[in-house]
mmCIF file as gemmi writes it, N, C-alpha and C atoms, coordinates in Angstrom:
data_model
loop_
_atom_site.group_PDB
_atom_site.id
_atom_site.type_symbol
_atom_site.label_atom_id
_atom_site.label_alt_id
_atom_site.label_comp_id
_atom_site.label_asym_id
_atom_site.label_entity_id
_atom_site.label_seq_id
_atom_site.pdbx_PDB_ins_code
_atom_site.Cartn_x
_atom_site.Cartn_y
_atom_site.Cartn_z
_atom_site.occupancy
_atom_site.B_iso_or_equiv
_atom_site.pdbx_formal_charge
_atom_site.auth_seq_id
_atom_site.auth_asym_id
_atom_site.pdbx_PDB_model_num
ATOM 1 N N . UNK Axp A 1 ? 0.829 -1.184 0 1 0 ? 1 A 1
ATOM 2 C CA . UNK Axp A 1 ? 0 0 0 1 0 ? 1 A 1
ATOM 3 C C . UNK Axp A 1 ? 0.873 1.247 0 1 0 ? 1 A 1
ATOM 4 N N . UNK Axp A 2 ? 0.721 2.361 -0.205 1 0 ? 2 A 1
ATOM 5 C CA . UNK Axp A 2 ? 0.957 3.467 -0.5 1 0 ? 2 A 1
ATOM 6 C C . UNK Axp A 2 ? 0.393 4.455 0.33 1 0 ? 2 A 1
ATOM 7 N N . UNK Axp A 3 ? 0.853 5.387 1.364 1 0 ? 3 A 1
ATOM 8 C CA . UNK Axp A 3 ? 0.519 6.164 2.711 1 0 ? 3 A 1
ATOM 9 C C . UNK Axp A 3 ? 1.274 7.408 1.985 1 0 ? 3 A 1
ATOM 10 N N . UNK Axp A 4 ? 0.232 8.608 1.814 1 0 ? 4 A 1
ATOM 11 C CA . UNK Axp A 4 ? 0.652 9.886 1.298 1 0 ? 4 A 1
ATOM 12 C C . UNK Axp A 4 ? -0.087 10.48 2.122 1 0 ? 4 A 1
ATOM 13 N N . UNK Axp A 5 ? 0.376 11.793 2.294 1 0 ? 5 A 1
ATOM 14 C CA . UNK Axp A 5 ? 0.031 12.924 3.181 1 0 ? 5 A 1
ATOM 15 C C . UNK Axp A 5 ? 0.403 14.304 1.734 1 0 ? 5 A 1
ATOM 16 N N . UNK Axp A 6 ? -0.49 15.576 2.163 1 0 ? 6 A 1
ATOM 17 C CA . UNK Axp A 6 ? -0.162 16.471 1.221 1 0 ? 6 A 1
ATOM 18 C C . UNK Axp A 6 ? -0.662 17.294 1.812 1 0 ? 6 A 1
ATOM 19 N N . UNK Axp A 7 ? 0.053 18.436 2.023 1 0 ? 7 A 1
ATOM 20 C CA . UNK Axp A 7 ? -0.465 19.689 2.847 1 0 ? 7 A 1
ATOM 21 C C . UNK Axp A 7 ? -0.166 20.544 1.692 1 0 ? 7 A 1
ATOM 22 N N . UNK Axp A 8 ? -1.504 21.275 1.505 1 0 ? 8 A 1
ATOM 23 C CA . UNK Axp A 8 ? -1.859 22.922 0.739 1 0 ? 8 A 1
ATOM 24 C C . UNK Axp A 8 ? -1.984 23.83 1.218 1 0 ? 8 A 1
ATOM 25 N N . UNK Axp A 9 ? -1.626 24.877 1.229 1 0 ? 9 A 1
ATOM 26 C CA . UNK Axp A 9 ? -1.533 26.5 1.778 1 0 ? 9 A 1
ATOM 27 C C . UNK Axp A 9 ? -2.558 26.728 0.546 1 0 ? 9 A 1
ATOM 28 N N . UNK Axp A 10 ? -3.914 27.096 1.101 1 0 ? 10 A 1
ATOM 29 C CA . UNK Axp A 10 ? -4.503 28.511 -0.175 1 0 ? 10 A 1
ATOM 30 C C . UNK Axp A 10 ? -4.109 29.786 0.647 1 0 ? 10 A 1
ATOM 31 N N . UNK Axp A 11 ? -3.701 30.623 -0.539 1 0 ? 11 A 1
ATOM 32 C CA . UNK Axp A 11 ? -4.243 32.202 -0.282 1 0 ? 11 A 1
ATOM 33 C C . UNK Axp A 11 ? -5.321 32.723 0.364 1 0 ? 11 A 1
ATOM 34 N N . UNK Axp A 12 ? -5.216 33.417 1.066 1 0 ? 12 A 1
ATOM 35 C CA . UNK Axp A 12 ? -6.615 33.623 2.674 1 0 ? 12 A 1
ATOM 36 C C . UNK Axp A 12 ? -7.591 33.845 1.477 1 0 ? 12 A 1
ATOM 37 N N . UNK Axp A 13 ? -7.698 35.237 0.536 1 0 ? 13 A 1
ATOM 38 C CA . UNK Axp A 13 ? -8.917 35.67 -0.699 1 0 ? 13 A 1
ATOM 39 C C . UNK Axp A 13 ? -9.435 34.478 -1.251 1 0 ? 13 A 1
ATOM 40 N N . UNK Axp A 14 ? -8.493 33.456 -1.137 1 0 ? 14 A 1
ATOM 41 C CA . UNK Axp A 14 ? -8.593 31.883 -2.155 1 0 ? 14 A 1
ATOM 42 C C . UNK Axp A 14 ? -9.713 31.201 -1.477 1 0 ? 14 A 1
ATOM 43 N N . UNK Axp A 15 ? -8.935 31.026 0.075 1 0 ? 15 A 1
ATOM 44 C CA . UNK Axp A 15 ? -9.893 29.951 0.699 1 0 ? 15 A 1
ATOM 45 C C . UNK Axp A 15 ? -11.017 29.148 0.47 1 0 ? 15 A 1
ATOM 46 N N . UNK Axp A 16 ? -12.316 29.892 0.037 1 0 ? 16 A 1
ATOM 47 C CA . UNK Axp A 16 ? -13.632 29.18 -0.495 1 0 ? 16 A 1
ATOM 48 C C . UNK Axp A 16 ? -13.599 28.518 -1.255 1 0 ? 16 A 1
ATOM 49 N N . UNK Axp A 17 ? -12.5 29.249 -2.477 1 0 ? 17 A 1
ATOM 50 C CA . UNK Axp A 17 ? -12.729 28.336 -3.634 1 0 ? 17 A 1
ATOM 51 C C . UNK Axp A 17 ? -11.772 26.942 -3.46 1 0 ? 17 A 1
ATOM 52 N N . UNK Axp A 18 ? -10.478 27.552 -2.89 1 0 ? 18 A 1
ATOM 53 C CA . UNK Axp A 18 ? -9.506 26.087 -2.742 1 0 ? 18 A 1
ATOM 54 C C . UNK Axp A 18 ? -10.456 24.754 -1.919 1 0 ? 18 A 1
ATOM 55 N N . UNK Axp A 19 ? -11.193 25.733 -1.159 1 0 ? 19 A 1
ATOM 56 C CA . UNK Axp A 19 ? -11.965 24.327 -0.059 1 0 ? 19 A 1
ATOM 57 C C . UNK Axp A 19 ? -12.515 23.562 -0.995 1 0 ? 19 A 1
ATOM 58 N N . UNK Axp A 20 ? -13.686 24.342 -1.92 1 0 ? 20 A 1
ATOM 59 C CA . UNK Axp A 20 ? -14.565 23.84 -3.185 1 0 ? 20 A 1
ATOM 60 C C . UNK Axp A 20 ? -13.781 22.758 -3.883 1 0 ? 20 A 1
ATOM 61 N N . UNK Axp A 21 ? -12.82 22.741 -4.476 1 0 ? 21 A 1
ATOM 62 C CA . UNK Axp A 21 ? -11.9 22.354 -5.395 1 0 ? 21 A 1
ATOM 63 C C . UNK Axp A 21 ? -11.734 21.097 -4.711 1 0 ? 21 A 1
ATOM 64 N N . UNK Axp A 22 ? -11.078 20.994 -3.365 1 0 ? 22 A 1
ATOM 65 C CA . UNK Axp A 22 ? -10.782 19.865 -2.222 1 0 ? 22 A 1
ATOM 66 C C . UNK Axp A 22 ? -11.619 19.058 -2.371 1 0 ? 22 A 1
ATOM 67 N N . UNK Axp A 23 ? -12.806 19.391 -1.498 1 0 ? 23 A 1
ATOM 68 C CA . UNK Axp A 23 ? -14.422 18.461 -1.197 1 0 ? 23 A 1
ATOM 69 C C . UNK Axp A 23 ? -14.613 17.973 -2.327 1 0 ? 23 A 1
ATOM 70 N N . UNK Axp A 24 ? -14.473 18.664 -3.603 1 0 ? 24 A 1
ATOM 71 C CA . UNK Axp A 24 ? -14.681 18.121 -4.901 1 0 ? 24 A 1
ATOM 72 C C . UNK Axp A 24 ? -14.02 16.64 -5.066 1 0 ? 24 A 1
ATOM 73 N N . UNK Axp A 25 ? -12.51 17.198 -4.612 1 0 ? 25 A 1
ATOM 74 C CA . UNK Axp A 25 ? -11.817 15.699 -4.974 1 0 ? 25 A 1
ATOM 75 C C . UNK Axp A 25 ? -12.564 14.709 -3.942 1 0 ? 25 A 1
ATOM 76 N N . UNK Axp A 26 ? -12.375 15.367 -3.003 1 0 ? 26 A 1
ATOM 77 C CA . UNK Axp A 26 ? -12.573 13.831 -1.792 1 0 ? 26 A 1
ATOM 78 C C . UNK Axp A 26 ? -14.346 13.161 -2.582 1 0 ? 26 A 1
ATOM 79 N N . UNK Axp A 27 ? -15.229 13.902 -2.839 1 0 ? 27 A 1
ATOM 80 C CA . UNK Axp A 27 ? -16.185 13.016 -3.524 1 0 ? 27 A 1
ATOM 81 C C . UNK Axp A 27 ? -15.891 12.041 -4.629 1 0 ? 27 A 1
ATOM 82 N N . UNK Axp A 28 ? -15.133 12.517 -5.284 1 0 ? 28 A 1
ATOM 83 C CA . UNK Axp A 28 ? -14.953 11.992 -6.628 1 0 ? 28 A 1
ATOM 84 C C . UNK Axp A 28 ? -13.741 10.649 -6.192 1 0 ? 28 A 1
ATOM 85 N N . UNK Axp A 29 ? -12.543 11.004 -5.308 1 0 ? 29 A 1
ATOM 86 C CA . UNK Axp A 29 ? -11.927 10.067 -5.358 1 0 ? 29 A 1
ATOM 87 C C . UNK Axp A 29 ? -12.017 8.746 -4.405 1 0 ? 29 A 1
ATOM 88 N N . UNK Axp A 30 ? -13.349 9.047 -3.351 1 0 ? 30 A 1
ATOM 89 C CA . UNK Axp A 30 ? -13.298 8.192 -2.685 1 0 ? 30 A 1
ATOM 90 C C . UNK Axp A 30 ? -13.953 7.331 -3.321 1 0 ? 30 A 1
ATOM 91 N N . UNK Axp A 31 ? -14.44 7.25 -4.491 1 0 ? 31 A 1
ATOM 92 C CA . UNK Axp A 31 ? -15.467 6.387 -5.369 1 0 ? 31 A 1
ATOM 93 C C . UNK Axp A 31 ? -14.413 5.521 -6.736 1 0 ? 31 A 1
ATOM 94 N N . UNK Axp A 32 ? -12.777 6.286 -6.309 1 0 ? 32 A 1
ATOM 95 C CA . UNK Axp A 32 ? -11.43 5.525 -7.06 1 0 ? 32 A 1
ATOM 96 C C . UNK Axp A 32 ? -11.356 3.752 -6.139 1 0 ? 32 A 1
ATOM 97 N N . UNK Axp A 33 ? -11.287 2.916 -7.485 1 0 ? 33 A 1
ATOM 98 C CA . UNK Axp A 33 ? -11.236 1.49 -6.876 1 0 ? 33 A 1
ATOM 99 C C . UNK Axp A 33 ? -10.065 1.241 -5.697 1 0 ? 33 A 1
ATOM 100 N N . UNK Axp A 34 ? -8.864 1.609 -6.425 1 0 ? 34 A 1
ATOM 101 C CA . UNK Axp A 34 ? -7.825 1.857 -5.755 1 0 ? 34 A 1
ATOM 102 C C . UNK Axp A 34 ? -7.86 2.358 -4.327 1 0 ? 34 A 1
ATOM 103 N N . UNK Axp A 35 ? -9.017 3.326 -4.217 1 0 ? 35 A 1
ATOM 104 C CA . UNK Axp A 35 ? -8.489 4.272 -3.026 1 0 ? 35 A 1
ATOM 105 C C . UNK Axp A 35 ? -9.053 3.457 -1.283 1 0 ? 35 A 1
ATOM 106 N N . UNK Axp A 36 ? -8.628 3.404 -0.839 1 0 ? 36 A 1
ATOM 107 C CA . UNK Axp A 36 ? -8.783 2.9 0.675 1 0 ? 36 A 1
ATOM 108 C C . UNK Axp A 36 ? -9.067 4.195 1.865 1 0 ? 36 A 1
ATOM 109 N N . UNK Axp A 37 ? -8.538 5.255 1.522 1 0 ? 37 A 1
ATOM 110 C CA . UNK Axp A 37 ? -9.142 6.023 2.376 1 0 ? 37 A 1
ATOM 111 C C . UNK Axp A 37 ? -8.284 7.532 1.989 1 0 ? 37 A 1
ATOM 112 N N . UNK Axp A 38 ? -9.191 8.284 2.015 1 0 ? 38 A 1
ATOM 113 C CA . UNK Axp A 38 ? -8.804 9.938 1.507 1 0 ? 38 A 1
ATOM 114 C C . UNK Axp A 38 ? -9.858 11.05 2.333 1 0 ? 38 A 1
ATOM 115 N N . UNK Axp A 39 ? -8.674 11.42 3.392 1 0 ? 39 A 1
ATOM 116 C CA . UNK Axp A 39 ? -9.104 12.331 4.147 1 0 ? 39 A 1
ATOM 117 C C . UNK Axp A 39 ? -8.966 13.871 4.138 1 0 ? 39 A 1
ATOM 118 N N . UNK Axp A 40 ? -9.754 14.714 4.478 1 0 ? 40 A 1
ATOM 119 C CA . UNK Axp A 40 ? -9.348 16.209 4.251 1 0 ? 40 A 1
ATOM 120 C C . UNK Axp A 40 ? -9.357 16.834 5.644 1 0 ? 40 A 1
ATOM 121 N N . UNK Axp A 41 ? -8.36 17.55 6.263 1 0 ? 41 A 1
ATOM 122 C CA . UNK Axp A 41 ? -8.144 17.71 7.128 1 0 ? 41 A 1
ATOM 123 C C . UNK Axp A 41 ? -8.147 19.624 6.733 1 0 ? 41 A 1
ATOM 124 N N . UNK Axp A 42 ? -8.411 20.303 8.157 1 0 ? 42 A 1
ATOM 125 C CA . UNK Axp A 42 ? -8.137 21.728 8.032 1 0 ? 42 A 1
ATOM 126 C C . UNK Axp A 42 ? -7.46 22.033 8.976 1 0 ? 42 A 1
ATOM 127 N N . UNK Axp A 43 ? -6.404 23.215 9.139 1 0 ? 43 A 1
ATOM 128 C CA . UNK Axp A 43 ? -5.371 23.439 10.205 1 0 ? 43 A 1
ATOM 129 C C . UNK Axp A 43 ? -6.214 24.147 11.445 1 0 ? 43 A 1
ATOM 130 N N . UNK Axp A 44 ? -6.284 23.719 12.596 1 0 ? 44 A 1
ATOM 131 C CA . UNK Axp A 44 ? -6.597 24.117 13.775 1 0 ? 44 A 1
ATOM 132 C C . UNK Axp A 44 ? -6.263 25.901 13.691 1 0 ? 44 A 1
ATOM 133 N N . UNK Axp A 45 ? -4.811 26.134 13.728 1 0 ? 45 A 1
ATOM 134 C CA . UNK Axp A 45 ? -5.107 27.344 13.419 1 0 ? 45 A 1
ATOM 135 C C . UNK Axp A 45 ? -4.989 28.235 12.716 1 0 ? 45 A 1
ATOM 136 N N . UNK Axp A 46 ? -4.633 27.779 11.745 1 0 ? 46 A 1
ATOM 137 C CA . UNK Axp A 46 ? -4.511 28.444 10.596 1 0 ? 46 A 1
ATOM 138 C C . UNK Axp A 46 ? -5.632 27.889 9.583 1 0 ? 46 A 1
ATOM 139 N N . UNK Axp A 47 ? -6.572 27.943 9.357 1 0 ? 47 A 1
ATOM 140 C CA . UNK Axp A 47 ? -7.838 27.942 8.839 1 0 ? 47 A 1
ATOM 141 C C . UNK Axp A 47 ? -7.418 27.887 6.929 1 0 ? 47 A 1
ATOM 142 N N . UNK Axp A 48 ? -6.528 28.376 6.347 1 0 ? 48 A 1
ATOM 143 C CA . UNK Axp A 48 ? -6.087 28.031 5.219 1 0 ? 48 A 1
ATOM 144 C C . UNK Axp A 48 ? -5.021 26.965 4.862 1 0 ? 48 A 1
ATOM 145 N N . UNK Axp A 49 ? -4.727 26.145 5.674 1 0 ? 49 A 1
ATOM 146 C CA . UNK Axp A 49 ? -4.059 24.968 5.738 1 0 ? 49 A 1
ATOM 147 C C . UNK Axp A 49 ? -4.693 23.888 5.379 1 0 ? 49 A 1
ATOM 148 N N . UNK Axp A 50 ? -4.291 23.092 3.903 1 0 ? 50 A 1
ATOM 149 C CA . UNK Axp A 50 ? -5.247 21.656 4.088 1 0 ? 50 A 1
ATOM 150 C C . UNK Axp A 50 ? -4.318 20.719 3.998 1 0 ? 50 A 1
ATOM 151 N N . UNK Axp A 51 ? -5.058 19.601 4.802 1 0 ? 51 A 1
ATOM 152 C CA . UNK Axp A 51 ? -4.065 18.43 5.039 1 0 ? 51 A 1
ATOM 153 C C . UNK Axp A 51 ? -4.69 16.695 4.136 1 0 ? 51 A 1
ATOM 154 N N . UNK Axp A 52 ? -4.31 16.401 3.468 1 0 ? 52 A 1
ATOM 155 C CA . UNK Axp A 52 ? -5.111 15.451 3.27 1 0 ? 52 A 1
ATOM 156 C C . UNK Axp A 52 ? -4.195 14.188 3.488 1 0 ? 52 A 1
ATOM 157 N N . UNK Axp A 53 ? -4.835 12.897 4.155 1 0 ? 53 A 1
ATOM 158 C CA . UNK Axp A 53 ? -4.092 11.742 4.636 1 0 ? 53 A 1
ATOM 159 C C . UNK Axp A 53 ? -4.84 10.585 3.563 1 0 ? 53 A 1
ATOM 160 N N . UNK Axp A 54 ? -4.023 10.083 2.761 1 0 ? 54 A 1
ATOM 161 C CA . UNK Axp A 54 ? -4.216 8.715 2.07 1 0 ? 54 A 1
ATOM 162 C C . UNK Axp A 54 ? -3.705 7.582 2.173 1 0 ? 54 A 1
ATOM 163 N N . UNK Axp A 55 ? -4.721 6.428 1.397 1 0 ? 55 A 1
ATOM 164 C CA . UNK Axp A 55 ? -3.863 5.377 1.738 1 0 ? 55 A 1
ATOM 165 C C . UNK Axp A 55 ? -4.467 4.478 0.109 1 0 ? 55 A 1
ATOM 166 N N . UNK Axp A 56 ? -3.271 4.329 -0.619 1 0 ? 56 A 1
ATOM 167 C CA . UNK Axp A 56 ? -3.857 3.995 -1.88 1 0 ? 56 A 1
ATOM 168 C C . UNK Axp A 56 ? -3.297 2.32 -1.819 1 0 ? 56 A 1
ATOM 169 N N . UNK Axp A 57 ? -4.248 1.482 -3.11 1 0 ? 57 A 1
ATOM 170 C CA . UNK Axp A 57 ? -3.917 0.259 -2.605 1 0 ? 57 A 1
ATOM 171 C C . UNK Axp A 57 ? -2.486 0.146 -3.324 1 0 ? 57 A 1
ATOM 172 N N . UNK Axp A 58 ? -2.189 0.448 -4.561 1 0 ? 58 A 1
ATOM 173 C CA . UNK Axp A 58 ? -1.071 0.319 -5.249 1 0 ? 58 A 1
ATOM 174 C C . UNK Axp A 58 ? -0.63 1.685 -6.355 1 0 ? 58 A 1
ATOM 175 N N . UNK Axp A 59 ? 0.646 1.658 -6.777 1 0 ? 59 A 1
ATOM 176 C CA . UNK Axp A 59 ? 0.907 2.615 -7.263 1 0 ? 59 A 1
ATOM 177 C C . UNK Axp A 59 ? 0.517 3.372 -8.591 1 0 ? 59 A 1
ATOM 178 N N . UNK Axp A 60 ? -0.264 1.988 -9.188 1 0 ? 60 A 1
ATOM 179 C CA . UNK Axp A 60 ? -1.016 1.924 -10.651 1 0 ? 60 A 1
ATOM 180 C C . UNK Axp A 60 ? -2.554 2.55 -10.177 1 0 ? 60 A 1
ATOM 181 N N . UNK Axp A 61 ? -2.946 2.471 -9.151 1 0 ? 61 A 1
ATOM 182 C CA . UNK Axp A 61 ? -4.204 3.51 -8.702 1 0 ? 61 A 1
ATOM 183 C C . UNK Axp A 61 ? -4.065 4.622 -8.438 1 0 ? 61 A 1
ATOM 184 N N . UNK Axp A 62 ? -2.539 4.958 -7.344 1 0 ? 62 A 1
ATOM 185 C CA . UNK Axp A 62 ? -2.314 6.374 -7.477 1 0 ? 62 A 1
ATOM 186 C C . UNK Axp A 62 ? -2.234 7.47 -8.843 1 0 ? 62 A 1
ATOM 187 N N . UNK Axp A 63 ? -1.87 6.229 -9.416 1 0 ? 63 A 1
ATOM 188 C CA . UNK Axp A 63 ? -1.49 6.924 -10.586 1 0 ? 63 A 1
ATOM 189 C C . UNK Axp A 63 ? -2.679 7.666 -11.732 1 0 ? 63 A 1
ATOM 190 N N . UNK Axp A 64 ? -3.452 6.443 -11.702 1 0 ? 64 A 1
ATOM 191 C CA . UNK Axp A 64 ? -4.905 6.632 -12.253 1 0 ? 64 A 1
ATOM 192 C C . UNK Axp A 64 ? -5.48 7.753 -11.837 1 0 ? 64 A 1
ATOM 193 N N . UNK Axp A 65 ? -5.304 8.21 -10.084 1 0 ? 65 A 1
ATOM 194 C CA . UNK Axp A 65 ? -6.167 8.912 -9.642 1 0 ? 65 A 1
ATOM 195 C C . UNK Axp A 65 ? -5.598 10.447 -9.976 1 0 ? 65 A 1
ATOM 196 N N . UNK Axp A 66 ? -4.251 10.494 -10.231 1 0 ? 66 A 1
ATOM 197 C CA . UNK Axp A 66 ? -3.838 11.319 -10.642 1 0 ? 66 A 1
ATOM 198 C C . UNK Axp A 66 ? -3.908 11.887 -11.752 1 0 ? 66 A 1
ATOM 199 N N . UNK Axp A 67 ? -4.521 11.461 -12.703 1 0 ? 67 A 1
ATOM 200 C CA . UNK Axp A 67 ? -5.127 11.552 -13.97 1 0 ? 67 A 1
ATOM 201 C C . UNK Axp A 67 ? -6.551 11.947 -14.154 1 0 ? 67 A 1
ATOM 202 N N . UNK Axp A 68 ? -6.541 11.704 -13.003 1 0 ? 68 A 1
ATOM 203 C CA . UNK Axp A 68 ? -9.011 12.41 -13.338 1 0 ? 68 A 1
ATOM 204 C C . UNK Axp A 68 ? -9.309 13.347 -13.371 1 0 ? 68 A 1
ATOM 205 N N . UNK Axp A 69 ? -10.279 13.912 -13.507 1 0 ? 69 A 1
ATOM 206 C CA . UNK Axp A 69 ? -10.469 15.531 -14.402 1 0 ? 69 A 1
ATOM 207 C C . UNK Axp A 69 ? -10.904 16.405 -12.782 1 0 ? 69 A 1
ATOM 208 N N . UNK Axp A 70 ? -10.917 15.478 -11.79 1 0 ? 70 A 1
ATOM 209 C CA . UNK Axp A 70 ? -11.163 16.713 -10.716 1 0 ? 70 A 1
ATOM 210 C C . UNK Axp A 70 ? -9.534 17.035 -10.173 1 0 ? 70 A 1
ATOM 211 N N . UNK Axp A 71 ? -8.668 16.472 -10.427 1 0 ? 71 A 1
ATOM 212 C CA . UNK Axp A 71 ? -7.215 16.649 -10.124 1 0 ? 71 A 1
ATOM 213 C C . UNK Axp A 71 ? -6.614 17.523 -10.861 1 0 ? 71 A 1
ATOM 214 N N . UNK Axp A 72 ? -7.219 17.059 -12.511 1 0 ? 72 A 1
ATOM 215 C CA . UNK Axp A 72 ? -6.567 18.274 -13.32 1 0 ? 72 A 1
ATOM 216 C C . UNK Axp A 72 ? -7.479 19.682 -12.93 1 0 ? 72 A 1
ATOM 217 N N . UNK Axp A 73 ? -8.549 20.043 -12.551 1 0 ? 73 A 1
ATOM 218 C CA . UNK Axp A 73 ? -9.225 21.366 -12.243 1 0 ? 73 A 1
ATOM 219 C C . UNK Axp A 73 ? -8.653 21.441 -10.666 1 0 ? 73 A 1
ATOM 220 N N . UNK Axp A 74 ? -8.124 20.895 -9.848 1 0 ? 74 A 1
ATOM 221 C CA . UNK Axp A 74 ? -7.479 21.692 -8.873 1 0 ? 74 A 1
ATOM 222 C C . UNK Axp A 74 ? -6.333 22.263 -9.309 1 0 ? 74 A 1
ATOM 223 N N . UNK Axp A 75 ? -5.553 21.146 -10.159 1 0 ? 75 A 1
ATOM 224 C CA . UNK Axp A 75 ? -4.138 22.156 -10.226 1 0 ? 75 A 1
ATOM 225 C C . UNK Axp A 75 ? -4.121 23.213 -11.244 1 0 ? 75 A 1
ATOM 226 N N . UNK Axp A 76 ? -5.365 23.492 -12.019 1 0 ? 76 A 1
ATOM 227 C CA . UNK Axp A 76 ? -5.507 24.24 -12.63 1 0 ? 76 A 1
ATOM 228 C C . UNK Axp A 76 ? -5.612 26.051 -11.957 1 0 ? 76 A 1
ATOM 229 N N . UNK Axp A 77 ? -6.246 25.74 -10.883 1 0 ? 77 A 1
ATOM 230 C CA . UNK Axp A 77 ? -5.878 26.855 -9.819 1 0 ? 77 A 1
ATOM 231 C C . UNK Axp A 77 ? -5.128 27.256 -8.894 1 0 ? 77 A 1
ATOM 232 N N . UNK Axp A 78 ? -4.503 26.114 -8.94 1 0 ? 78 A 1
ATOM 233 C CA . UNK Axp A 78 ? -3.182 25.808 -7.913 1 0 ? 78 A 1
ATOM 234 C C . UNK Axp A 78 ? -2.323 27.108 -8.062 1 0 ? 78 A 1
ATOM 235 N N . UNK Axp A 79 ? -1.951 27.298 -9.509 1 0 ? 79 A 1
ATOM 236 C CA . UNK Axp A 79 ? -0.837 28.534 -9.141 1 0 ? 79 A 1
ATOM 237 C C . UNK Axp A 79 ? -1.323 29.562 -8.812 1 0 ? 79 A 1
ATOM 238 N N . UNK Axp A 80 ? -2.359 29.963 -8.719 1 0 ? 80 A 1
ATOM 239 C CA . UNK Axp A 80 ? -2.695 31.345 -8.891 1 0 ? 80 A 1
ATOM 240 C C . UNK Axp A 80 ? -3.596 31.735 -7.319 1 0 ? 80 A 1
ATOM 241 N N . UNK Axp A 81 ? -4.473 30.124 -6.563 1 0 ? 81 A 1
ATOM 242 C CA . UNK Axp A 81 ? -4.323 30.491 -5.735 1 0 ? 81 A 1
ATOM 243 C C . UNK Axp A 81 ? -4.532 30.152 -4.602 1 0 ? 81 A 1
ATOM 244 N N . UNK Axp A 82 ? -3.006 29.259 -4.526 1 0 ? 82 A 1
ATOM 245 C CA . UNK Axp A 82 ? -2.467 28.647 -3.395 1 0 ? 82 A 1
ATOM 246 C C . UNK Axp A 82 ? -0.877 29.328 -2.871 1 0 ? 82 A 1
ATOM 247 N N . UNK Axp A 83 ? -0.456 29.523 -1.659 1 0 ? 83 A 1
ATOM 248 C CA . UNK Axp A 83 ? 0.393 30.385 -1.719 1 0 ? 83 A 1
ATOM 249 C C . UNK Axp A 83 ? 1.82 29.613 -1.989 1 0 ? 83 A 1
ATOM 250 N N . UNK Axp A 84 ? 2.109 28.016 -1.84 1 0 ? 84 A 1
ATOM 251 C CA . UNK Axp A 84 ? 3.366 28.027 -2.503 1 0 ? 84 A 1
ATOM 252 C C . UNK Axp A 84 ? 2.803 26.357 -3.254 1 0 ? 84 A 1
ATOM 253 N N . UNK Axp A 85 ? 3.671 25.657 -3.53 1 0 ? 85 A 1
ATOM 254 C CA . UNK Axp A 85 ? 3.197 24.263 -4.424 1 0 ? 85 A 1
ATOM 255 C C . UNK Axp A 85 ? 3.12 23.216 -3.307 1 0 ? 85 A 1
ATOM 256 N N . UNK Axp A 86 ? 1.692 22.501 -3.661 1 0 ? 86 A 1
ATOM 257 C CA . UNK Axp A 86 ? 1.62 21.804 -2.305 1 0 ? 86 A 1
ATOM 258 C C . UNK Axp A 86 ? 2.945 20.411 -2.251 1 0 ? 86 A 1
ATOM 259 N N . UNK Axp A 87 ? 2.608 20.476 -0.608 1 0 ? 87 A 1
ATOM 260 C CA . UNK Axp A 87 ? 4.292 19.4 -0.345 1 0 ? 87 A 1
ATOM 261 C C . UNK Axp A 87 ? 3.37 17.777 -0.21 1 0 ? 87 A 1
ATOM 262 N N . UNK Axp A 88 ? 4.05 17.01 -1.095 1 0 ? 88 A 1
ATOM 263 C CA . UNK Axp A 88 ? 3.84 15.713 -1.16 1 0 ? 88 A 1
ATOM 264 C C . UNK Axp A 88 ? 4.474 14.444 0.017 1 0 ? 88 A 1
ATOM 265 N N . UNK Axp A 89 ? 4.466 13.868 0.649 1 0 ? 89 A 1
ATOM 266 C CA . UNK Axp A 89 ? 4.739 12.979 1.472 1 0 ? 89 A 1
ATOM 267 C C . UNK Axp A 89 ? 4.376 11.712 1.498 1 0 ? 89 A 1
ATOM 268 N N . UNK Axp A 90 ? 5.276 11.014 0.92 1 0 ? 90 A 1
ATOM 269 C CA . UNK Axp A 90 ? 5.035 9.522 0.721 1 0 ? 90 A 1
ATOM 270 C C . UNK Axp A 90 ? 5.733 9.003 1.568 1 0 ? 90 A 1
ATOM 271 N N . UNK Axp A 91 ? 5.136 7.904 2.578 1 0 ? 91 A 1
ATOM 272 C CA . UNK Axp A 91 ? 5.548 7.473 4.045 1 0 ? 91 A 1
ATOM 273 C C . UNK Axp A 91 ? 5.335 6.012 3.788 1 0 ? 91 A 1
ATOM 274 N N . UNK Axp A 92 ? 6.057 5.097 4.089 1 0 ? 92 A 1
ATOM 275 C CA . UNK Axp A 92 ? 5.969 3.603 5.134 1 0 ? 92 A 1
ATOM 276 C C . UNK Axp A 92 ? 5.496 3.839 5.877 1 0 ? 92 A 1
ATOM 277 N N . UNK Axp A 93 ? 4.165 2.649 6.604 1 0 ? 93 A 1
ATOM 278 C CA . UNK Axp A 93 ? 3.76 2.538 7.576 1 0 ? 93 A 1
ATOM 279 C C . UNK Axp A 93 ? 4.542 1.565 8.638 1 0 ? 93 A 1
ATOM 280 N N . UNK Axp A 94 ? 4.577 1.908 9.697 1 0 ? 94 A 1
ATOM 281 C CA . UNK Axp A 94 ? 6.038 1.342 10.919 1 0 ? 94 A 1
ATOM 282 C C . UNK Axp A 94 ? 5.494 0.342 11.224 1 0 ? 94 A 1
């Protein structure tokens, strides 16, 4: 299995829409065969912080999921308005 974490900074003006964009994925990808669990997390205090925790079954699903049209319309706003490129984290579980 495959354990990713990905934290996004939106732009504070951004916020609504980056959230929109998010919830979007988590509908769409929790319905990916592959996917085992895709969480969206928000920063306690920093309110424009998103955290999302996955757990994909193999790397040929990540991959898939990385390809679907709600992934390509987030990063389609990504540059313009999120404040830096979100950080990817691919982890072993201990």
């Amino acid at each position: 299995m495959i354990y990713l974490t990905a934290i996004i900074n939106a732009k504070p003006e951004y916020r609504e829409d980056v959230l929109s964009a998010l919830q979007n994925m988590v509908t769409g990808t929790r319905k990916e065969d592959a996917n085992i669990q895709y969480d969206l997390h928000q920063g306690s205090g920093d309110k424009n912080t998103f955290v999302f925790y996955e757990i994909w079954r193999d790397q040929q699903g990540l991959d898939a999921h990385n390809q679907q049209p709600y992934i390509a319309e987030f990063g389609e706003l990504a540059n313009d308005k999120l404040q830096e490129t979100p950080k990817i984290y691919l982890t072993e579980k201990l």
